[in-house]
C-alpha positions as CSV (number, residue, x, y, z in Angstrom):
1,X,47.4,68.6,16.3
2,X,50.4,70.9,17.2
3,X,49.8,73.6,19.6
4,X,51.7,77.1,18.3
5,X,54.5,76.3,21.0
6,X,55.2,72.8,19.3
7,X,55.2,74.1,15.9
8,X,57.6,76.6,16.9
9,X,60.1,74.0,18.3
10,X,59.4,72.0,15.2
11,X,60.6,74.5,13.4
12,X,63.8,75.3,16.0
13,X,64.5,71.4,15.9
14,X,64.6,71.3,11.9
15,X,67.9,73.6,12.1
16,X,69.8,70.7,13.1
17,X,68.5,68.5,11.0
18,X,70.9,67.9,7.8
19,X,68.4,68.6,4.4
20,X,68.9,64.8,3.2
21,X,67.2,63.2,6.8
22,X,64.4,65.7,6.2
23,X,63.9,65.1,2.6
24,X,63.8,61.2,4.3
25,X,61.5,62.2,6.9
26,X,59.2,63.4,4.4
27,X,59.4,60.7,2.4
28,X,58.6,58.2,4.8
29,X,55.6,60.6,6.3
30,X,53.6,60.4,2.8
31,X,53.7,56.7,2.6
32,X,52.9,55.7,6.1
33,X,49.5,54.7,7.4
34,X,46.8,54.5,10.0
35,X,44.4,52.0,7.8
36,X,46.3,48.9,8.7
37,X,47.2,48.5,12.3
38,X,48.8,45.5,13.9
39,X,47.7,43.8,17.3
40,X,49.7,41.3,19.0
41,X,47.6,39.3,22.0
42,X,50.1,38.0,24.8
43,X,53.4,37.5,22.1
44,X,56.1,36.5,25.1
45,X,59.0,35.8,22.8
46,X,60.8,38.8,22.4
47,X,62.3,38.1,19.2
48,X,58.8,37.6,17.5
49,X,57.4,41.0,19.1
50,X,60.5,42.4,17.6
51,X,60.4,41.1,14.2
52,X,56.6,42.2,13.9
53,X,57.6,45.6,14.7
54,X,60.1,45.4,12.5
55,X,57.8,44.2,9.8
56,X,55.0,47.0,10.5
57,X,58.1,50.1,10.5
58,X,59.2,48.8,6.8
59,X,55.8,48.2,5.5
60,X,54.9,52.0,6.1
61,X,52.4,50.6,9.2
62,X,52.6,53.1,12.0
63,X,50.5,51.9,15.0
64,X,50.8,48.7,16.5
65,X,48.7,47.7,19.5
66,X,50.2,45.1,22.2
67,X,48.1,43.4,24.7
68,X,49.4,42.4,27.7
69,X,47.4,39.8,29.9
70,X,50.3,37.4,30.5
71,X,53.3,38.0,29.0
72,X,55.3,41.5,29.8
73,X,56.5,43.8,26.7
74,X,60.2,43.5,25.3
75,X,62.3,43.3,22.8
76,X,65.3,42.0,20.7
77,X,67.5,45.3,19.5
78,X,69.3,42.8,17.5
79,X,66.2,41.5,15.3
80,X,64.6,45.5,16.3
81,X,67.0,47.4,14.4
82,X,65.6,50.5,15.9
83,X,61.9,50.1,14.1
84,X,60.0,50.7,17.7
85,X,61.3,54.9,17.3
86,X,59.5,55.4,14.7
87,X,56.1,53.4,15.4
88,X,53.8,54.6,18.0
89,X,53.4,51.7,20.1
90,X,50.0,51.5,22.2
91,X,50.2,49.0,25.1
92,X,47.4,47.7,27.0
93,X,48.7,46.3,30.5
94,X,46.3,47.3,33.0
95,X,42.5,46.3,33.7
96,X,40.9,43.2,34.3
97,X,39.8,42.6,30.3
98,X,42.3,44.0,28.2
99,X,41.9,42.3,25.0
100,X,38.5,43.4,25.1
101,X,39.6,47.0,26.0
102,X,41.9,47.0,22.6
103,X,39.6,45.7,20.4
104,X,36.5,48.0,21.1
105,X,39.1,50.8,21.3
106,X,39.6,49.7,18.2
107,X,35.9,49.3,16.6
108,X,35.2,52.7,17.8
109,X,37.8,54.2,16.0
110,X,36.3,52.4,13.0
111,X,38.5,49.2,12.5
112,X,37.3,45.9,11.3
113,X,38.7,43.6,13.4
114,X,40.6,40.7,11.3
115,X,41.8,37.5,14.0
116,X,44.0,36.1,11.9
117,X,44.2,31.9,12.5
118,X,45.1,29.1,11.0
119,X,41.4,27.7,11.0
120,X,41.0,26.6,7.7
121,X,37.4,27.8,7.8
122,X,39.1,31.4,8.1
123,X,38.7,33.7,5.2
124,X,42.2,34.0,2.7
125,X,43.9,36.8,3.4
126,X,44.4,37.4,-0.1
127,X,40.4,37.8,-0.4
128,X,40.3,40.5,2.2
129,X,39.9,43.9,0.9
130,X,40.9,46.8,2.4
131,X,38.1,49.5,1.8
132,X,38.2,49.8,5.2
133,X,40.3,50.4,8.1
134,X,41.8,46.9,9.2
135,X,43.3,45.7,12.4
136,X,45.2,42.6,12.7
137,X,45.4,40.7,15.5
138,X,47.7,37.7,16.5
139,X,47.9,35.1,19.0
140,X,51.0,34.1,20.8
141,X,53.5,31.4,19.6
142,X,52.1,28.6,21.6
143,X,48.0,29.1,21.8
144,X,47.0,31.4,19.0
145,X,44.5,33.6,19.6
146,X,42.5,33.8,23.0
147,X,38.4,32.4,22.5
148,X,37.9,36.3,23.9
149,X,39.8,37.5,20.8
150,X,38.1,35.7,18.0
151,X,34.9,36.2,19.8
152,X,35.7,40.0,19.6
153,X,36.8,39.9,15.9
154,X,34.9,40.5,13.2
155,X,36.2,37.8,11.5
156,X,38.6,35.1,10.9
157,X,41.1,34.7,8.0
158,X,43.6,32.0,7.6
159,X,47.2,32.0,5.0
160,X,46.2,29.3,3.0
161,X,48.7,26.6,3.1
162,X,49.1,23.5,1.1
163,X,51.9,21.7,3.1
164,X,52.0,19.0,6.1
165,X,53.0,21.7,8.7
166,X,49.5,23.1,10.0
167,X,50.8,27.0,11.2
168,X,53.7,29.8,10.4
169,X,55.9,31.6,13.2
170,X,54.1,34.3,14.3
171,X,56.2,36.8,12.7
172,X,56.2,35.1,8.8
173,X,52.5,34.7,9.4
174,X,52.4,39.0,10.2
175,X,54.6,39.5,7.6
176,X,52.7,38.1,4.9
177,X,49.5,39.4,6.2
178,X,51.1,42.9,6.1
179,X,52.6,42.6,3.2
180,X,49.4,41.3,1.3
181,X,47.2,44.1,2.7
182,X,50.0,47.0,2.4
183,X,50.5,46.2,-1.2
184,X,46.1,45.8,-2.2
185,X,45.7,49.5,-0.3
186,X,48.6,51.4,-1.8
187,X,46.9,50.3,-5.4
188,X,43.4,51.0,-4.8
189,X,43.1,54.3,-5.3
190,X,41.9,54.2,-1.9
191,X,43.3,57.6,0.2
192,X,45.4,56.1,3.0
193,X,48.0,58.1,4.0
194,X,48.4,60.6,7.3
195,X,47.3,63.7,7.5
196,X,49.2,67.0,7.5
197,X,48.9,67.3,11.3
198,X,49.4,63.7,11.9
199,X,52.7,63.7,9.4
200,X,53.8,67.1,11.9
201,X,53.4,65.4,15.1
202,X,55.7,62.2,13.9
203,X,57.9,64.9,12.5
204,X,58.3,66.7,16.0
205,X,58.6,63.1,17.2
206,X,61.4,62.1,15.1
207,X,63.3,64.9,15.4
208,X,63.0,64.5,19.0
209,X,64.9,61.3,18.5
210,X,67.4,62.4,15.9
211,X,68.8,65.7,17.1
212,X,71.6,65.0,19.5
213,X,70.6,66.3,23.3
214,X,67.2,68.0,21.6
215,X,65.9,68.2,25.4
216,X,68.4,70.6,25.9
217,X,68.2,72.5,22.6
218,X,64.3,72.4,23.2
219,X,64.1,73.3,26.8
220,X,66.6,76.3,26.1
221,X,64.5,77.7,23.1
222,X,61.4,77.7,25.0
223,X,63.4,80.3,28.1
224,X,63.6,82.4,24.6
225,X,59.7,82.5,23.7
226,X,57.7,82.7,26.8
């Protein structure tokens, strides 16, 4: 939630924000959502973390979770086209378990945890409903999923595929997935989009990031009010 200060500069910041980017703003705000969330275990190729992202930002999926035992965080700006500003990107890259610390981070908020494999014995994603909140998690390009991972989820589900090849890229296989699940929970009825207060504090965000030298428009409004 804002504090009184932040709403104030909210409101400062939206001065200099031209009415079409705020009517797009608020667009964006009412579809996205915190009922899907996206983790990626120990993705190394930059171009697939990227393309994920990617996938999440157009798909209206605003948190995605990276884990970080072996392979660093970073990204393609080519393939990013920008997505990462407006996600909110958790990163776990500290700690001796740190798949584990996700994932019950995770259950605690209230997520089922979905590892998503190509084990044939996996539930379709297509048969997963989403009358709950779902998180997502995917392996890296050469392994999959770590044991520590699918022993965490809650269960497995596969893409069903009915050629010779026996997995996707990482980032086809998160795109579907998304996709699939996006599109069943924005026609179930089901309520899943942000709050007001969560929709004001990606506003102030995003503004943050649009206005041109909005430190220094910020910093000098603030001399102004206390």
């Amino acid at each position: 939630m804002l504090s009184e200060t932040e709403r104030l500069v909210l409101q400062h910041l939206a001065q200099y924000v031209t009415d079409h980017k705020k009517e797009f703003i608020t667009k964006v705000l009412s579809q996205r959502t915190r009922r899907i969330t996206v983790v990626l275990e120990d993705v190394y190729q930059s171009q697939n973390l990227s393309a994920v992202m990617r996938t999440c930002e157009c798909m209206g999926i605003q948190d995605v979770h990276v884990i970080e035992n072996t392979s660093g965080y970073g990204f393609n700006k080519k393939v990013l086209k920008g997505a990462h500003k407006w996600l909110t990107i958790q990163r776990y890259r500290t700690g001796d378990d740190r798949t584990r610390a996700c994932i019950t981070s995770l259950r605690e908020k209230g997520y089922r945890i979905l590892a998503v494999s190509p084990d044939p014995s996996g539930i379709p994603i297509d048969a997963v409903t989403p009358d709950e909140p779902l998180a997502l998690v995917f392996g890296n390009e050469l392994h999959g999923l770590s044991d520590a991972a699918i022993a965490l989820g809650d269960q497995q589900v596969t893409i069903p595929m009915y050629g010779f090849t026996e997995s996707m890229n990482i980032s086809v296989s998160a795109a579907l997935c998304v996709y699939v699940l996006s599109a069943k929970l924005r026609t179930s009825g089901l309520p899943y989009g942000l709050t007001e207060d969560e929709q004001d504090e990606l506003r102030l965000k995003w503004y943050r990031k649009i206005v041109r030298r909005s430190d220094v428009i910020e910093r000098e409004y603030l001399r102004t009010i206390t």
